[in-house]
N, CA, C and O atoms as a Maestro MAE file, in Angstrom:
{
 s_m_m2io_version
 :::
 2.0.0
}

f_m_ct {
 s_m_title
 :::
 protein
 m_atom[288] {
  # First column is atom index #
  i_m_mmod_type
  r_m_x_coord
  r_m_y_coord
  r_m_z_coord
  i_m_residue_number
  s_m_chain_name
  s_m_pdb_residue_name
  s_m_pdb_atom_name
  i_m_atomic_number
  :::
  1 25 35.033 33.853 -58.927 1 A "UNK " " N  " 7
  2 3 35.961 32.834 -59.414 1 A "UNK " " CA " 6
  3 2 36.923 32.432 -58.313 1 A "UNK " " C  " 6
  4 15 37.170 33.249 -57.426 1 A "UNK " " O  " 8
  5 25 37.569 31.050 -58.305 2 A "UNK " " N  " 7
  6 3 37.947 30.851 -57.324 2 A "UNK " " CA " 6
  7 2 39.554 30.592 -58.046 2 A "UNK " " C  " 6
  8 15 39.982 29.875 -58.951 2 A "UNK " " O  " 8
  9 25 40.266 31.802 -56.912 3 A "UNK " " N  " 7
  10 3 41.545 31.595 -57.473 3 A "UNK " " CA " 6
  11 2 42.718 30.635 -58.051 3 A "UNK " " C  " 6
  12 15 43.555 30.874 -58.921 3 A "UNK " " O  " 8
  13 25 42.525 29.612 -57.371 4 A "UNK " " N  " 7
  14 3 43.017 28.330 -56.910 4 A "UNK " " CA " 6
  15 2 42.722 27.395 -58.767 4 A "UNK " " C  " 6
  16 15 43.358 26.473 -59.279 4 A "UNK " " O  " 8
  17 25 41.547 28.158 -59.269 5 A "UNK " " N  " 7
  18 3 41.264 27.529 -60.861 5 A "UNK " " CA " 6
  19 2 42.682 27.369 -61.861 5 A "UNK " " C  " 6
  20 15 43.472 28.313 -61.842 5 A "UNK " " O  " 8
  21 25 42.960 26.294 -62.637 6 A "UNK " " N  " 7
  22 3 44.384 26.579 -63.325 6 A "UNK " " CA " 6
  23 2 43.538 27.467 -64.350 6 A "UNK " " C  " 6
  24 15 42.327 27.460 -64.570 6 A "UNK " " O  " 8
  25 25 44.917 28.498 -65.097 7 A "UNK " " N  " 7
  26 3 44.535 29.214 -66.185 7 A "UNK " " CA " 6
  27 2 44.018 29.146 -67.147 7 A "UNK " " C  " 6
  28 15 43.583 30.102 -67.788 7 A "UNK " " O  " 8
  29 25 43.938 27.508 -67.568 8 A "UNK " " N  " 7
  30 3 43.367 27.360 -68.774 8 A "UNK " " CA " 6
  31 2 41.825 27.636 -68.631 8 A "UNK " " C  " 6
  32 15 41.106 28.312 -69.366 8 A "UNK " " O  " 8
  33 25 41.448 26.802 -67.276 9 A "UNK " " N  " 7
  34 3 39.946 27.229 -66.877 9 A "UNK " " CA " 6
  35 2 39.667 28.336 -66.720 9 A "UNK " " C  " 6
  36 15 38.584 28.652 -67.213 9 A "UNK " " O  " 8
  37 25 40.384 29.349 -66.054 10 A "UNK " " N  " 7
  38 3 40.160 30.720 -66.621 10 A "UNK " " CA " 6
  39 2 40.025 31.213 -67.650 10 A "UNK " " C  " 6
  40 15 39.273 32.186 -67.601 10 A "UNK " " O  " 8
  41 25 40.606 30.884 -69.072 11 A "UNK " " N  " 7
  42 3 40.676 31.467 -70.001 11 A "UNK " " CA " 6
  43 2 39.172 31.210 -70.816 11 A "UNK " " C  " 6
  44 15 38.450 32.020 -71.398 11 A "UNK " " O  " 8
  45 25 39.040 29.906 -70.626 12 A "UNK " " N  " 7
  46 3 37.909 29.282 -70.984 12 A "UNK " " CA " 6
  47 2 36.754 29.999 -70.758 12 A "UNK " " C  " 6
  48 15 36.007 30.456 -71.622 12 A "UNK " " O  " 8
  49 25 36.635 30.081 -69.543 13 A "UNK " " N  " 7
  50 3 35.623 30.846 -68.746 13 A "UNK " " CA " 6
  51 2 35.408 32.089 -69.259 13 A "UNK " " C  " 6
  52 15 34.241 32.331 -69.568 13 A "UNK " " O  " 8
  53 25 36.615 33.357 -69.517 14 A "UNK " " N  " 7
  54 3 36.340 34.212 -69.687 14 A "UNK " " CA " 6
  55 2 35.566 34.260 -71.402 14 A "UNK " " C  " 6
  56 15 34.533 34.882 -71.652 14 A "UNK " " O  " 8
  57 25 36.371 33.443 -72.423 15 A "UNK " " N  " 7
  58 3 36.031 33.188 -73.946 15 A "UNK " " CA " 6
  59 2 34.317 32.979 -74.238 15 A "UNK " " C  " 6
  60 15 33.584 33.417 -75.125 15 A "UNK " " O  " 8
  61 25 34.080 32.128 -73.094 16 A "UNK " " N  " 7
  62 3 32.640 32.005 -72.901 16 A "UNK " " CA " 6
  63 2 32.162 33.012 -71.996 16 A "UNK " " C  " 6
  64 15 31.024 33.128 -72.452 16 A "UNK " " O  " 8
  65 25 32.216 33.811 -71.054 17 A "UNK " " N  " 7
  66 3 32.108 34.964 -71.065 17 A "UNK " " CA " 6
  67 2 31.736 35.960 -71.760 17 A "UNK " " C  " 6
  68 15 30.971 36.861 -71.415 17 A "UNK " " O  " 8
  69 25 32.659 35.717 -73.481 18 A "UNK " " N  " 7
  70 3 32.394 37.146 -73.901 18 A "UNK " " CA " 6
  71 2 31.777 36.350 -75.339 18 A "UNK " " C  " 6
  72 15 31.683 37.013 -76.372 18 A "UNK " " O  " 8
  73 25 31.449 35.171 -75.324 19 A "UNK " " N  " 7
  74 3 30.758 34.578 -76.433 19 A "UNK " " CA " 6
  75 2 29.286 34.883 -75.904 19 A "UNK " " C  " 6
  76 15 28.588 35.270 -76.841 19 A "UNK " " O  " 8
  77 25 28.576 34.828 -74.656 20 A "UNK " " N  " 7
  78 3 27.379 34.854 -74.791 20 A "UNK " " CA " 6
  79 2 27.196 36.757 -74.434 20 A "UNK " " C  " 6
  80 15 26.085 37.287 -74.405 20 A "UNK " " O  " 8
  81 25 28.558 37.566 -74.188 21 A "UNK " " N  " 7
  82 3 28.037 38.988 -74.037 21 A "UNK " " CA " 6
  83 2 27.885 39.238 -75.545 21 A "UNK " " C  " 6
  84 15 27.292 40.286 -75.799 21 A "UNK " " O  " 8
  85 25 28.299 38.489 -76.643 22 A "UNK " " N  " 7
  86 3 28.543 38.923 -78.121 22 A "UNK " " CA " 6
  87 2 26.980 38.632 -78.650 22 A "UNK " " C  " 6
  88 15 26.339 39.380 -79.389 22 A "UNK " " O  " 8
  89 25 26.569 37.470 -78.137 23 A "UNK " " N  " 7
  90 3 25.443 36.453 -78.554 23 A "UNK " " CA " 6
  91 2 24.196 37.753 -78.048 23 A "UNK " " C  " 6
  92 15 23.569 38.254 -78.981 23 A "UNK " " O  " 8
  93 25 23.939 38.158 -76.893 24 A "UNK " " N  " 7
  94 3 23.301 39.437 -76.040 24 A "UNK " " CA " 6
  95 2 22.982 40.158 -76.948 24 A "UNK " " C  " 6
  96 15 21.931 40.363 -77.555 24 A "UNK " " O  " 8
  97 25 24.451 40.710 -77.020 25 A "UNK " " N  " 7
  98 3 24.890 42.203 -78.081 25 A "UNK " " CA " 6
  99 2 23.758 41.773 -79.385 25 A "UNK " " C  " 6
  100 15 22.748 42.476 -79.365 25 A "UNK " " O  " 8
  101 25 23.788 41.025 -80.180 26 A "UNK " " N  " 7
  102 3 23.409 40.679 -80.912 26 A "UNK " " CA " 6
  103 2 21.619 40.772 -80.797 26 A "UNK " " C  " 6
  104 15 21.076 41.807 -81.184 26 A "UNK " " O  " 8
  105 25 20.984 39.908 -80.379 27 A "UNK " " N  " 7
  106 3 19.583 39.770 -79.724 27 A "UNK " " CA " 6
  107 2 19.151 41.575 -79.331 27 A "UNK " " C  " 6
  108 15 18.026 42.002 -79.593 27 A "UNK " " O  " 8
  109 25 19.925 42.208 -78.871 28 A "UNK " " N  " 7
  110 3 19.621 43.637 -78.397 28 A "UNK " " CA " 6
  111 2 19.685 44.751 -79.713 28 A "UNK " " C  " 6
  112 15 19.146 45.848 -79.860 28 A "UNK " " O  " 8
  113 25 20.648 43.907 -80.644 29 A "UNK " " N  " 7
  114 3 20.514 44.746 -82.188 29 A "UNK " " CA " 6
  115 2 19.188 44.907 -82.914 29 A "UNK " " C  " 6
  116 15 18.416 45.767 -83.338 29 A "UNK " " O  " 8
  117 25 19.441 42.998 -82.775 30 A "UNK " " N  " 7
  118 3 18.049 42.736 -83.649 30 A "UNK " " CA " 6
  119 2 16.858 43.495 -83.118 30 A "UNK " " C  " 6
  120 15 16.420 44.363 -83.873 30 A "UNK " " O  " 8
  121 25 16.163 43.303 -81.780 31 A "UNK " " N  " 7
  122 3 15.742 43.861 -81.070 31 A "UNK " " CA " 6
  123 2 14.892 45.466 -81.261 31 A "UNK " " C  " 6
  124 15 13.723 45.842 -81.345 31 A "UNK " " O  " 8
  125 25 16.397 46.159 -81.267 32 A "UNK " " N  " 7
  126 3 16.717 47.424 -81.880 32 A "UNK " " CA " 6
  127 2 16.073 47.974 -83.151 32 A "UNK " " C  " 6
  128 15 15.963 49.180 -83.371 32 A "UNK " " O  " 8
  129 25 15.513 46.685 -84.251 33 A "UNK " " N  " 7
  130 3 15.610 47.027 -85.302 33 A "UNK " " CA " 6
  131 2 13.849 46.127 -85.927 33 A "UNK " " C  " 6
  132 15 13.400 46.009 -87.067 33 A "UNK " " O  " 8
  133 25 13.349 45.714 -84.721 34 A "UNK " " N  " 7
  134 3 12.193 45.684 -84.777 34 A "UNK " " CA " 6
  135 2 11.138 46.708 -84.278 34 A "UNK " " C  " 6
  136 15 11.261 47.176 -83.146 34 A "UNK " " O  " 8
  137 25 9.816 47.178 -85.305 35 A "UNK " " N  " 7
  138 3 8.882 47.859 -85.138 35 A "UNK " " CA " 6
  139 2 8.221 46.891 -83.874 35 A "UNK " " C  " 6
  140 15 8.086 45.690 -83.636 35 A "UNK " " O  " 8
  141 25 7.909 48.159 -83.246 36 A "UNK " " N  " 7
  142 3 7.283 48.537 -81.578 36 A "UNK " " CA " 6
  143 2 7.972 47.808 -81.022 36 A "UNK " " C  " 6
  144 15 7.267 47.102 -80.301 36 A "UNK " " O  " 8
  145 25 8.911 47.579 -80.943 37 A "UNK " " N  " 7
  146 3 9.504 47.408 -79.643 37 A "UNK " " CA " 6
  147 2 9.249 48.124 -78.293 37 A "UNK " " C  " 6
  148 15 9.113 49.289 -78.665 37 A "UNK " " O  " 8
  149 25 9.151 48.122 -77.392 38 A "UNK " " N  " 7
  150 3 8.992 48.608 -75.883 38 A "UNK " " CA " 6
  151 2 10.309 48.549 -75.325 38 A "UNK " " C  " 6
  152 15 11.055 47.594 -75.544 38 A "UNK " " O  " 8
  153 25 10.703 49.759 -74.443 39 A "UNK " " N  " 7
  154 3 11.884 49.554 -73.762 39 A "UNK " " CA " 6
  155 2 11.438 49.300 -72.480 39 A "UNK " " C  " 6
  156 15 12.321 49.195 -71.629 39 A "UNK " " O  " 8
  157 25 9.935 49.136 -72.018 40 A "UNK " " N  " 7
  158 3 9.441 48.714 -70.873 40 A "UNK " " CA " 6
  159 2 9.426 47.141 -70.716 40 A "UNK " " C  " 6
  160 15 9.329 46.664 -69.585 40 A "UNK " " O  " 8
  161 25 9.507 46.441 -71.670 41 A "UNK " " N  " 7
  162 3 9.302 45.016 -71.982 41 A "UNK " " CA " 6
  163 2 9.698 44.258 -72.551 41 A "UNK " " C  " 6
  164 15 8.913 43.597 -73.230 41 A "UNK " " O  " 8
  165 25 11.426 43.879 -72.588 42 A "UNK " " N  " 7
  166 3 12.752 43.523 -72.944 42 A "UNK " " CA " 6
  167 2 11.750 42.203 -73.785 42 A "UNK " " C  " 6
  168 15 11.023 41.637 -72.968 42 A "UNK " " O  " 8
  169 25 11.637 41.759 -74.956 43 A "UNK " " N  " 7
  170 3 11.558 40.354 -75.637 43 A "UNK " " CA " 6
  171 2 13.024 39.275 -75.179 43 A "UNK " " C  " 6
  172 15 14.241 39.440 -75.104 43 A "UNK " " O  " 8
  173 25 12.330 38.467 -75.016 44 A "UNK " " N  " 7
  174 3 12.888 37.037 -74.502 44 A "UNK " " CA " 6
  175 2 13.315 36.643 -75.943 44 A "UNK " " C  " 6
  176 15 12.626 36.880 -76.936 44 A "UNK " " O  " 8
  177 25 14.550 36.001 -75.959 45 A "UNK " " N  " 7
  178 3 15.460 35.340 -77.191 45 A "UNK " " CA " 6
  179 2 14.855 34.704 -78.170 45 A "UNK " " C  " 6
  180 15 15.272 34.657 -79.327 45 A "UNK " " O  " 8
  181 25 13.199 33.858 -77.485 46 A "UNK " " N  " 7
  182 3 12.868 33.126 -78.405 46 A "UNK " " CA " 6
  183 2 11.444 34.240 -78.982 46 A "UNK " " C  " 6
  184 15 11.056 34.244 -80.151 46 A "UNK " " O  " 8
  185 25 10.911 35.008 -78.007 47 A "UNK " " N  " 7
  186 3 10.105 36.172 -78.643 47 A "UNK " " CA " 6
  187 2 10.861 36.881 -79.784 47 A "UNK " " C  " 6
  188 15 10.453 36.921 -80.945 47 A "UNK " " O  " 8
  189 25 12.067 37.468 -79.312 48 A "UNK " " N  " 7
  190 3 12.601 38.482 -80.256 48 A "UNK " " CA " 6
  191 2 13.061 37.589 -81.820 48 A "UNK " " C  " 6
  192 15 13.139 38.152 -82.912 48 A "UNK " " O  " 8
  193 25 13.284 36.315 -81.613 49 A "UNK " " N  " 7
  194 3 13.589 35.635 -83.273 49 A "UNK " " CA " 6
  195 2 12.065 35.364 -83.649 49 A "UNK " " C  " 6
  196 15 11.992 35.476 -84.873 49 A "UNK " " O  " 8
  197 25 10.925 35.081 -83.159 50 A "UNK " " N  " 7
  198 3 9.356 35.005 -83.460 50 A "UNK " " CA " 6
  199 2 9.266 36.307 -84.037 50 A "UNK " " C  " 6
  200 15 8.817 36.167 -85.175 50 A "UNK " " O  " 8
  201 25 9.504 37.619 -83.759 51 A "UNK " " N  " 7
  202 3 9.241 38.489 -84.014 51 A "UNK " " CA " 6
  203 2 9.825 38.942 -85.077 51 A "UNK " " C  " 6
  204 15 9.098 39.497 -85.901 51 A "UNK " " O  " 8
  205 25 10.941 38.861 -85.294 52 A "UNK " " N  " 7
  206 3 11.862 38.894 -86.735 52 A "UNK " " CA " 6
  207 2 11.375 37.982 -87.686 52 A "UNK " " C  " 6
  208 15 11.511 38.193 -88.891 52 A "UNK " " O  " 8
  209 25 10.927 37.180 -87.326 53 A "UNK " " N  " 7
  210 3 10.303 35.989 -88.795 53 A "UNK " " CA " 6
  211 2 9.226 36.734 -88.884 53 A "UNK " " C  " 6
  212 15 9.344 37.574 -89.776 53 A "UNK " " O  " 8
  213 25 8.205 36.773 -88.315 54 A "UNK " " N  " 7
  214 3 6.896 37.958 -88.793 54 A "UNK " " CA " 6
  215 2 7.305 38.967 -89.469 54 A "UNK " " C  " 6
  216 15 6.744 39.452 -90.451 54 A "UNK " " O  " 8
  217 25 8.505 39.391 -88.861 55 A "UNK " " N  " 7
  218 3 8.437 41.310 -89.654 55 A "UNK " " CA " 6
  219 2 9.241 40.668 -90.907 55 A "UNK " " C  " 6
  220 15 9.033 41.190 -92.002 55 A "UNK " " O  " 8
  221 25 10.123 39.604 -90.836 56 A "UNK " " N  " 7
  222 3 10.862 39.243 -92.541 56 A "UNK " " CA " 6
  223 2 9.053 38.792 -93.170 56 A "UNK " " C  " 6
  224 15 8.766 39.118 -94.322 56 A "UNK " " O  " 8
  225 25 8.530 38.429 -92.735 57 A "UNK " " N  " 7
  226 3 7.413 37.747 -93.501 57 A "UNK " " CA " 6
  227 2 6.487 38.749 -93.965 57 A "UNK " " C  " 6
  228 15 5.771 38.464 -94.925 57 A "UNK " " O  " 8
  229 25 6.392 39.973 -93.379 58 A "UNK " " N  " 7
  230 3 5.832 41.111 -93.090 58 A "UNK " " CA " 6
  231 2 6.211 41.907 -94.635 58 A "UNK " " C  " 6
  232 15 5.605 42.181 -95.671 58 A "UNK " " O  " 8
  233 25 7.523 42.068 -94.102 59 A "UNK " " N  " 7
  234 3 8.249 42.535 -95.276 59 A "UNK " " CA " 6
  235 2 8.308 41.794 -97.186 59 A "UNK " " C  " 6
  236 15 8.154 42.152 -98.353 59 A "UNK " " O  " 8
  237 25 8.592 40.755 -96.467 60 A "UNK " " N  " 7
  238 3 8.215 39.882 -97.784 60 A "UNK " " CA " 6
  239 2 7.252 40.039 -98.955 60 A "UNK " " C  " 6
  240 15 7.412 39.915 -100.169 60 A "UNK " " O  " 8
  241 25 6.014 40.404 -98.067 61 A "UNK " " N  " 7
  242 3 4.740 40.145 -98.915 61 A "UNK " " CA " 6
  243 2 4.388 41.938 -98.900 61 A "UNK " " C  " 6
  244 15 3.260 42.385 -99.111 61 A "UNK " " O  " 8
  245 25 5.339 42.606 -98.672 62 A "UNK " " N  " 7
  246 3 5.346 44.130 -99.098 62 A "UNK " " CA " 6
  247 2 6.168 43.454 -100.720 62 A "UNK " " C  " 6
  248 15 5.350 42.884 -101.443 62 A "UNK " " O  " 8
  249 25 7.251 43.481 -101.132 63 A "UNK " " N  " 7
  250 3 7.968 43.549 -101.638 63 A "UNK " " CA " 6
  251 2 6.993 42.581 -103.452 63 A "UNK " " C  " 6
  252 15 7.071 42.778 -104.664 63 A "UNK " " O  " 8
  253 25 6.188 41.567 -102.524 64 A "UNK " " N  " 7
  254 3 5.445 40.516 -103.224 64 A "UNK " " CA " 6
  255 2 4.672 41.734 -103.728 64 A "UNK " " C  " 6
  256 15 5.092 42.019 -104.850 64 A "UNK " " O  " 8
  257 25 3.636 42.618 -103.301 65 A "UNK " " N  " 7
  258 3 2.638 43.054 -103.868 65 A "UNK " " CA " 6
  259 2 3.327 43.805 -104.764 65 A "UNK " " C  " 6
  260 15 2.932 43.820 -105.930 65 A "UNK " " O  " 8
  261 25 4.614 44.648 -104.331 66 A "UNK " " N  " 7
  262 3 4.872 45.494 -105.035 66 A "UNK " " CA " 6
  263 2 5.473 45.029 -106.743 66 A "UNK " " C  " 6
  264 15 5.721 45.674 -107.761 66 A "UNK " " O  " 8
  265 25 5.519 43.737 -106.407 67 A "UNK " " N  " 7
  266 3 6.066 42.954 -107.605 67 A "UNK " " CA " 6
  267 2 4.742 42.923 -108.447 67 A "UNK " " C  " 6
  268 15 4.707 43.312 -109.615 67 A "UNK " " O  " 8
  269 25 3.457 42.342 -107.645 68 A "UNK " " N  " 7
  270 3 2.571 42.121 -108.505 68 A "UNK " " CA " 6
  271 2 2.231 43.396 -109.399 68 A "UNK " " C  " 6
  272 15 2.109 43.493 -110.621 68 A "UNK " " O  " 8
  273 25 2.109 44.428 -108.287 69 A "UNK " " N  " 7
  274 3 1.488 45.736 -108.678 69 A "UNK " " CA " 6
  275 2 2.377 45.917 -110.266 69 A "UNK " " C  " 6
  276 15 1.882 45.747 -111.380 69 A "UNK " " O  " 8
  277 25 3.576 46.244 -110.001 70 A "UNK " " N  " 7
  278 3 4.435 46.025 -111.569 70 A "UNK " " CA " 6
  279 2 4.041 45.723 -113.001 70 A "UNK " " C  " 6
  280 15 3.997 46.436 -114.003 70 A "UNK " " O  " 8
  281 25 3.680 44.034 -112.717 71 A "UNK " " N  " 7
  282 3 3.552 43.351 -113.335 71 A "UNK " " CA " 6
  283 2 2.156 43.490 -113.706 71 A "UNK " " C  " 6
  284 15 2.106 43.087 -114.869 71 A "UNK " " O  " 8
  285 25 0.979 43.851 -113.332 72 A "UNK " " N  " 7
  286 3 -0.255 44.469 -113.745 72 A "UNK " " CA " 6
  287 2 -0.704 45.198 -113.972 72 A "UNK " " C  " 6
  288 15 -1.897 45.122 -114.268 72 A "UNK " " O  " 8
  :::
 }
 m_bond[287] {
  # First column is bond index #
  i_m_from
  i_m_to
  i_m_order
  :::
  1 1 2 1
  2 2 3 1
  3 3 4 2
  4 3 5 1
  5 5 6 1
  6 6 7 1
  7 7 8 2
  8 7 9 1
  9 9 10 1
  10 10 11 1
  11 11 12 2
  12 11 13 1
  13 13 14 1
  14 14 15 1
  15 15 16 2
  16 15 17 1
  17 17 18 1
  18 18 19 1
  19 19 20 2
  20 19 21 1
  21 21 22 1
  22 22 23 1
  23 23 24 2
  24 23 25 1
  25 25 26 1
  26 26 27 1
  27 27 28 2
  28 27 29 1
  29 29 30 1
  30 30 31 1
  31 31 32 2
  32 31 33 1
  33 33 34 1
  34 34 35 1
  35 35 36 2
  36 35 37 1
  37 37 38 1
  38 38 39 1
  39 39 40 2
  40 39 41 1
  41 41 42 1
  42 42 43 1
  43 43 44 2
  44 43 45 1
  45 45 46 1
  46 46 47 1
  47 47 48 2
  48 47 49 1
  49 49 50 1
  50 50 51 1
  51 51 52 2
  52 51 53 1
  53 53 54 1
  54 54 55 1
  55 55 56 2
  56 55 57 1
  57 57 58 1
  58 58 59 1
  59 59 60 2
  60 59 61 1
  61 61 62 1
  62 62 63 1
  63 63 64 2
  64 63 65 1
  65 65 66 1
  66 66 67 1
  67 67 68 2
  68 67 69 1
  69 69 70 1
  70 70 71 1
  71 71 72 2
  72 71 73 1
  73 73 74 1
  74 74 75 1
  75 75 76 2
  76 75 77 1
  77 77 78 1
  78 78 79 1
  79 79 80 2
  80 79 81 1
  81 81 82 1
  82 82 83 1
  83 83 84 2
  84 83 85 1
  85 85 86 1
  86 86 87 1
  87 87 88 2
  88 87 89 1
  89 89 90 1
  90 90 91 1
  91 91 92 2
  92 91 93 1
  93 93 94 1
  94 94 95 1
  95 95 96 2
  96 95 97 1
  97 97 98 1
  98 98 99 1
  99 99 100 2
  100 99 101 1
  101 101 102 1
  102 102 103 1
  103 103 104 2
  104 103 105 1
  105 105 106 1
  106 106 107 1
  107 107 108 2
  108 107 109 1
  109 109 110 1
  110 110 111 1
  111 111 112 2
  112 111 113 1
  113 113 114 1
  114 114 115 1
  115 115 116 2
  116 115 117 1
  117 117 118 1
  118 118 119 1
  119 119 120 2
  120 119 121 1
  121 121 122 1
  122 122 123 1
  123 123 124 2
  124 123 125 1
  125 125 126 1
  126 126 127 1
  127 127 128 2
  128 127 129 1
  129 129 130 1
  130 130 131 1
  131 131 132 2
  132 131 133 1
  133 133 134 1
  134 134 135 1
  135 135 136 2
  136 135 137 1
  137 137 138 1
  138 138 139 1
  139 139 140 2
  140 139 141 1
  141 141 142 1
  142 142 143 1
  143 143 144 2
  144 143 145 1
  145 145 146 1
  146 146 147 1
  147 147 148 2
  148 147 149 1
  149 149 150 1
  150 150 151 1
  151 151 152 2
  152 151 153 1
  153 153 154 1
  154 154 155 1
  155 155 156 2
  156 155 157 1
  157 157 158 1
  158 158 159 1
  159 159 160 2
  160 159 161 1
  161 161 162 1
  162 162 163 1
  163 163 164 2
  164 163 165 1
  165 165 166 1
  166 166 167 1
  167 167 168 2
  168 167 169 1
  169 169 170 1
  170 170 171 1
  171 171 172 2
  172 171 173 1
  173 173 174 1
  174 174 175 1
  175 175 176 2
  176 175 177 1
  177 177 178 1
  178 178 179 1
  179 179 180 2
  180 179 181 1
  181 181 182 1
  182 182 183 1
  183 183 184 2
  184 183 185 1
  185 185 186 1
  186 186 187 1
  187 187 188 2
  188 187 189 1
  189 189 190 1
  190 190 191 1
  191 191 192 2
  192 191 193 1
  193 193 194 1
  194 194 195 1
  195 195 196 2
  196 195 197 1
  197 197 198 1
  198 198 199 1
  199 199 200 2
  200 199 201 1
  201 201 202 1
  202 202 203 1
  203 203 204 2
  204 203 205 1
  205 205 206 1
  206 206 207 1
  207 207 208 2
  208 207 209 1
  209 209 210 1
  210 210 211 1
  211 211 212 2
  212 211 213 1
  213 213 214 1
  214 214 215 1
  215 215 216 2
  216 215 217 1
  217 217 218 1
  218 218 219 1
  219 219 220 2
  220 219 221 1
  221 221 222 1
  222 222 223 1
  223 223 224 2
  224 223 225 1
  225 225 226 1
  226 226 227 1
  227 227 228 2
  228 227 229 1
  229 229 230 1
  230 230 231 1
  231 231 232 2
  232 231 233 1
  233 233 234 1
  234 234 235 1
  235 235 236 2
  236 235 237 1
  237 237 238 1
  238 238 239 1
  239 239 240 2
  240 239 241 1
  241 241 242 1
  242 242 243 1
  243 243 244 2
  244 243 245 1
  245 245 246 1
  246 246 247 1
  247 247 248 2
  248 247 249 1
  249 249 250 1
  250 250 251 1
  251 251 252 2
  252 251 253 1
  253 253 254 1
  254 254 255 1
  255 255 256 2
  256 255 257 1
  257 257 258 1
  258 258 259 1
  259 259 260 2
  260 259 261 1
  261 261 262 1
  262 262 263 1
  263 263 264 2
  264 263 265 1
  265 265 266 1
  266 266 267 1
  267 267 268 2
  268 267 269 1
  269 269 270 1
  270 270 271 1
  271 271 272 2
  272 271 273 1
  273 273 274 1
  274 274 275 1
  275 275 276 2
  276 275 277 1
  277 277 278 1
  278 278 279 1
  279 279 280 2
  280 279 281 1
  281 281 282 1
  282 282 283 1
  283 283 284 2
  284 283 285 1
  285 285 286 1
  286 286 287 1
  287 287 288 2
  :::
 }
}
């Protein structure tokens, strides 16, 4: 950073700073909380939300059978 920046641009900077370390944090949860994950092979932002719609979809049609099963 170049000192000479007025503060407001600093402040800015840092807010966005810690908006995309929050946004990260986040992606590394989800991440976290998907089956097989690899810690050899970090998923890319738009892999790791592809991968969460499968496992919600995954999950879904667990929850579906178990409804049917019930009901028959």
């Amino acid at each position: 950073e170049c000192p000479f920046e007025p503060a407001f641009i600093q402040k800015r900077n840092e807010r966005e700073r810690q908006r995309v370390k929050c946004v990260n944090q986040g992606y590394a949860k989800l991440r976290d909380h998907l089956p097989g994950h690899s810690a050899d092979k970090r998923l890319s932002k738009v892999e790791t939300l592809r991968a969460a719609i499968r496992y919600i979809k995954y999950l879904q049609r667990l929850v579906d059978m178990e409804e049917d099963g019930r009901e028959g």
